[in-house]
C-alpha positions in Angstrom: 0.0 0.0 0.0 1.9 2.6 -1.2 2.2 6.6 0.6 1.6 9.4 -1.0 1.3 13.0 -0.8 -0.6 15.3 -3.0 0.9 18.5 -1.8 -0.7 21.7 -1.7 -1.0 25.0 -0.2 -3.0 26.1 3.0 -5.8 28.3 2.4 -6.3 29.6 5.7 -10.1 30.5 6.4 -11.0 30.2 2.8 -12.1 27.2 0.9 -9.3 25.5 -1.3 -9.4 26.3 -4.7 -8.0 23.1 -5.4 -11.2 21.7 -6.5 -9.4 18.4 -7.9 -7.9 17.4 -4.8 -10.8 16.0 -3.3 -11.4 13.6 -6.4 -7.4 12.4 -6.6 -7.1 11.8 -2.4 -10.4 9.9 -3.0 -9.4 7.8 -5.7 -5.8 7.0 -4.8 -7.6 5.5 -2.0 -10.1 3.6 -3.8 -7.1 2.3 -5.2 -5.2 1.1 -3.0 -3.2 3.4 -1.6 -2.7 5.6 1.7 -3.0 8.9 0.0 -3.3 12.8 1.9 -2.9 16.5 1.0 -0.7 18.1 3.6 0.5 21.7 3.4 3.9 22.0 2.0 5.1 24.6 4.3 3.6 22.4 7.3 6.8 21.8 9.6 5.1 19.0 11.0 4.6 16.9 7.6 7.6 14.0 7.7 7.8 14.1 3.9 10.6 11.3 3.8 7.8 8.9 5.5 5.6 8.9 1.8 6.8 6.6 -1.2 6.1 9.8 -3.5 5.4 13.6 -3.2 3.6 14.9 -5.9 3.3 18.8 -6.2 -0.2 19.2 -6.6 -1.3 23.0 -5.8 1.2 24.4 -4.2 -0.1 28.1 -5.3 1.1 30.5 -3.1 4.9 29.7 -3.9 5.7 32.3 -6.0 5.1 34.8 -3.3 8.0 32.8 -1.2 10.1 31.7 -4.0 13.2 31.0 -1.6 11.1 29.2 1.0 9.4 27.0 -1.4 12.6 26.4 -3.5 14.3 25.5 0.0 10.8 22.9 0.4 11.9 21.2 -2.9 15.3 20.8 -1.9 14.6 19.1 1.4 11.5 17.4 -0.1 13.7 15.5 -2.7 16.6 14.8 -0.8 14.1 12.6 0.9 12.0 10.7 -1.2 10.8 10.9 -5.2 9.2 14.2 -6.0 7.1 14.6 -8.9 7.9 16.8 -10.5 11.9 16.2 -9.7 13.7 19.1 -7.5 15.9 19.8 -10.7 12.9 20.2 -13.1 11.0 22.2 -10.7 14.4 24.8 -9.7 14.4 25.3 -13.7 11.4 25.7 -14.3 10.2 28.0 -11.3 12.0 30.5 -13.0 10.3 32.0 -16.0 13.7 33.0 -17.8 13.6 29.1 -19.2 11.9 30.6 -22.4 15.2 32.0 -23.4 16.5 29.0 -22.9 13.7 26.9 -24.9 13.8 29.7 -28.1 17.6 29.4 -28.2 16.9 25.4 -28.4 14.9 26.0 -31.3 11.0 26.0 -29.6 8.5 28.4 -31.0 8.1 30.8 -28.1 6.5 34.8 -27.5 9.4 36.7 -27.9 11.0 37.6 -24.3 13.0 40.0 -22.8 13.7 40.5 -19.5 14.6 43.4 -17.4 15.9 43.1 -13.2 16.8 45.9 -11.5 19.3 48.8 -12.4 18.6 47.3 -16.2 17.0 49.2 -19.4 13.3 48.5 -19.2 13.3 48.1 -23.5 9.7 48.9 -23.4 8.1 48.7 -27.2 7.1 51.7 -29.0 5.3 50.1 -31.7 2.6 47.9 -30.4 0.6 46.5 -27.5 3.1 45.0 -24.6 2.9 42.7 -21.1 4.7 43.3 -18.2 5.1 40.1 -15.8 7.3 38.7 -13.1 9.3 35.4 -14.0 8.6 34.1 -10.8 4.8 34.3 -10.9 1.3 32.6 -11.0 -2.5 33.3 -11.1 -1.5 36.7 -13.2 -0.1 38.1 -10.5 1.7 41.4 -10.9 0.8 41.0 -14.8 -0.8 43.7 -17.0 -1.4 44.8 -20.5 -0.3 48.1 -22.0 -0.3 50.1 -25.1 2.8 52.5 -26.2 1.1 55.2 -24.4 1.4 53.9 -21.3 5.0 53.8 -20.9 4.7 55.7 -17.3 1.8 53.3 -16.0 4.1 50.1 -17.1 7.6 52.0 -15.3 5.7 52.9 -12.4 4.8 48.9 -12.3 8.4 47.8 -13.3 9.7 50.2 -10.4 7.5 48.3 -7.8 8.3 44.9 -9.0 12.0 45.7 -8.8 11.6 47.2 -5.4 10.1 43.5 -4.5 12.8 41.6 -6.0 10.8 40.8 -9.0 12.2 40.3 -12.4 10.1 41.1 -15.2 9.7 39.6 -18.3 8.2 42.2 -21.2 6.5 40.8 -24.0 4.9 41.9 -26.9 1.1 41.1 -26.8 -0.6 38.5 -28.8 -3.5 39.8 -30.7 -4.2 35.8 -31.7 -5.4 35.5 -27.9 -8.7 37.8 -28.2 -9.5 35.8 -31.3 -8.3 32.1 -30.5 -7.7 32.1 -27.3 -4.6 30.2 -25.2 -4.9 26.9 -25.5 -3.4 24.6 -22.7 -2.2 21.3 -23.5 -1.4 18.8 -20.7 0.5 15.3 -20.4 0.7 12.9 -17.6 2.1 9.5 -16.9 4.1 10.3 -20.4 1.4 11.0 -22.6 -1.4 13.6 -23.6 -4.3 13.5 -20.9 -6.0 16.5 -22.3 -6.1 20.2 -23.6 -8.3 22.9 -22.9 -8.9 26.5 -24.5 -9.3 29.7 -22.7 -9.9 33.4 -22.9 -7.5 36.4 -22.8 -6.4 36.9 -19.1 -5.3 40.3 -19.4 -8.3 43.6 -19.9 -6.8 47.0 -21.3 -6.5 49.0 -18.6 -6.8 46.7 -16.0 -4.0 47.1 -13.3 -1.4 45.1 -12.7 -2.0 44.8 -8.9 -5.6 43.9 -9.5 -6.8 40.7 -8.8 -7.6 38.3 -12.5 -9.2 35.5 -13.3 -6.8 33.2 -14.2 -9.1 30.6 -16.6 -11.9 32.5 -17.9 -14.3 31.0 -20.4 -12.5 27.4 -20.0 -13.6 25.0 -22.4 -12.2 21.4 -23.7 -10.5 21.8 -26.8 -9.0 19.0 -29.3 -5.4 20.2 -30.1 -4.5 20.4 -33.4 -1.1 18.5 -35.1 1.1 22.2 -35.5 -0.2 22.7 -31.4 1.1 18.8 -30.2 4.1 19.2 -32.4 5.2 22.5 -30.6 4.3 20.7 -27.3 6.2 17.8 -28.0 9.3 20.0 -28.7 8.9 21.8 -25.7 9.0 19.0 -23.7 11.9 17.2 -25.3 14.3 20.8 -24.9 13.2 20.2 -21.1 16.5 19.9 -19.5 17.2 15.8 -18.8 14.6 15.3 -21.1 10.8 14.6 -20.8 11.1 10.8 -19.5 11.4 11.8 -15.9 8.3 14.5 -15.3 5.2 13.2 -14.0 3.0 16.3 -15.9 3.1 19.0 -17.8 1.0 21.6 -19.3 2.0 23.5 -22.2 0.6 26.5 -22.7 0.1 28.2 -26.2 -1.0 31.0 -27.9 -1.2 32.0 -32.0 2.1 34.0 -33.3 1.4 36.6 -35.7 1.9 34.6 -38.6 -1.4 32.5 -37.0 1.4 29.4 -36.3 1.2 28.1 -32.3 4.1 29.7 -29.8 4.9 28.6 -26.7 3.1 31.1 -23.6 4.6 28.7 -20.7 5.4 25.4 -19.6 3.9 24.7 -16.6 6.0 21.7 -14.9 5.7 22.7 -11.3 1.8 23.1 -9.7 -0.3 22.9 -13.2 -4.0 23.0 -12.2 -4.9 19.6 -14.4 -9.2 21.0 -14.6 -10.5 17.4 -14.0 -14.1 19.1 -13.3 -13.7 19.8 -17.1 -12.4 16.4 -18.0 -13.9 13.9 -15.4 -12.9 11.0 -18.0 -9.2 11.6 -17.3 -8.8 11.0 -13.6 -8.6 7.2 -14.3 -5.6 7.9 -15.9 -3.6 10.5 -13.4 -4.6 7.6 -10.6 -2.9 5.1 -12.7 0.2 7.1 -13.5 0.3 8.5 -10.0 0.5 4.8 -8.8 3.0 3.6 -10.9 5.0 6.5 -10.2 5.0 5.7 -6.6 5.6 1.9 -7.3 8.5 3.5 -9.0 
């Protein structure tokens, strides 16, 4: 009867928005195993006593980057981890995108800008300002070339946080398509979904968004698994040893799919939205724990 841990954050006196949870603790049980949810950042949890550790919703990490990247160490060093300490330090940090363009994946073009360095804002079209060590939108906005004050102001205030920020130019494709997010697990595609655009003109960049408006299953098309399947392989160590992924995309100008993000750390997997797959993340949970 195997251990495991589905971990996620601690919501305090709010409900979880973790609405899968629930379903995966139940039927982990129903198959066989000894399965919980504890708090990653509970000093009480003995992680080395589970057989696997699987980073479930652990969405308040990005607002205690260190701590949580700290969690992973420690986490690791005493039992499996899915997804593996060295796939999650990579990819906790947004800057991988350089890394997958330079490797030949069809990403939004990036820059990024830390403290004391030009901000490089465009001039020519509609730009987004976000933090590479972010989630939920947070501390993400929309601007046009007019509101090159509004977007310092906000670069000013992530620096004094710490923040990096990636600058981006905006996607026009996303108000007409959408982002579409493909995701794998157990080594193979589970699902994909579409949703709206994220980021409202004007909104601010402090303000609170929803993060998956207008979700809706989508069937992924051969061009959007392609660019997927190259994303994953450029994954440093290769894709054999993650658990999941989700693979987020959005239409280039030229109306071919470029990789948004790669999600390989807390992905929320929207089983609400695709009941039929949760046969298949128990399974692959399972044998990940049998290892």
């Amino acid at each position: 009867m195997p251990r495991i841990a589905l971990a996620t954050y601690d919501p305090g006196a709010e409900p979880s928005r973790d609405t899968d949870l629930p379903l995966l603790v139940r039927a982990l049980g129903d198959a066989g195993a000894r399965a919980e949810a504890p708090y990653w950042d509970d000093p009480a949890v003995d992680w080395g006593g589970y057989d696997l550790v699987v980073i479930r919703s652990t969405w308040d990490y990005s607002w205690r980057a260190a701590e949580f990247a700290a969690w992973v160490e420690r986490a690791g060093a005493l039992t499996r981890l899915a997804n593996p300490a060295s796939v999650v330090r990579w990819n906790s940090d947004k800057r991988y995108l350089g890394e997958l363009a330079a490797a030949g994946v069809p990403t939004v073009p990036t820059r990024y800008a830390a403290s004391g360095e030009p901000a490089g804002l465009p001039a020519g079209h509609d730009f987004v300002i976000k933090p590479t060590s972010g989630a939920g939108a947070r501390f993400a906005a929309r601007y046009t070339p007019a509101e090159h004050d509004t977007a310092l102001r906000q670069l000013a205030r992530m620096h004094a946080e710490g923040l990096t920020a990636m600058v981006q130019p905006y996607m026009p494709g996303i108000d007409v398509n959408g982002e579409r997010a493909l995701q794998f697990f157990g080594g193979r595609l589970l699902h994909a979904s579409r949703k709206g655009a994220v980021l409202s003109p004007g909104t601010p960049y402090d303000a609170v968004k929803v993060a998956h408006p207008g979700l809706e299953p989508w069937r992924p098309t051969a061009a959007e698994l392609a660019v997927a399947q190259r994303a994953l392989a450029a994954v440093p160590g290769g894709s054999s040893g993650l658990l999941y992924a989700r693979v987020d995309l959005v239409d280039g100008e030229d109306g071919a799919p470029r990789l948004m993000e790669l999600e390989l750390v807390e992905p929320n997997l929207f089983l609400w939205l695709h009941p039929g797959s949760l046969e298949h993340v128990t399974r692959a949970i399972l044998t990940a724990a049998e290892g």
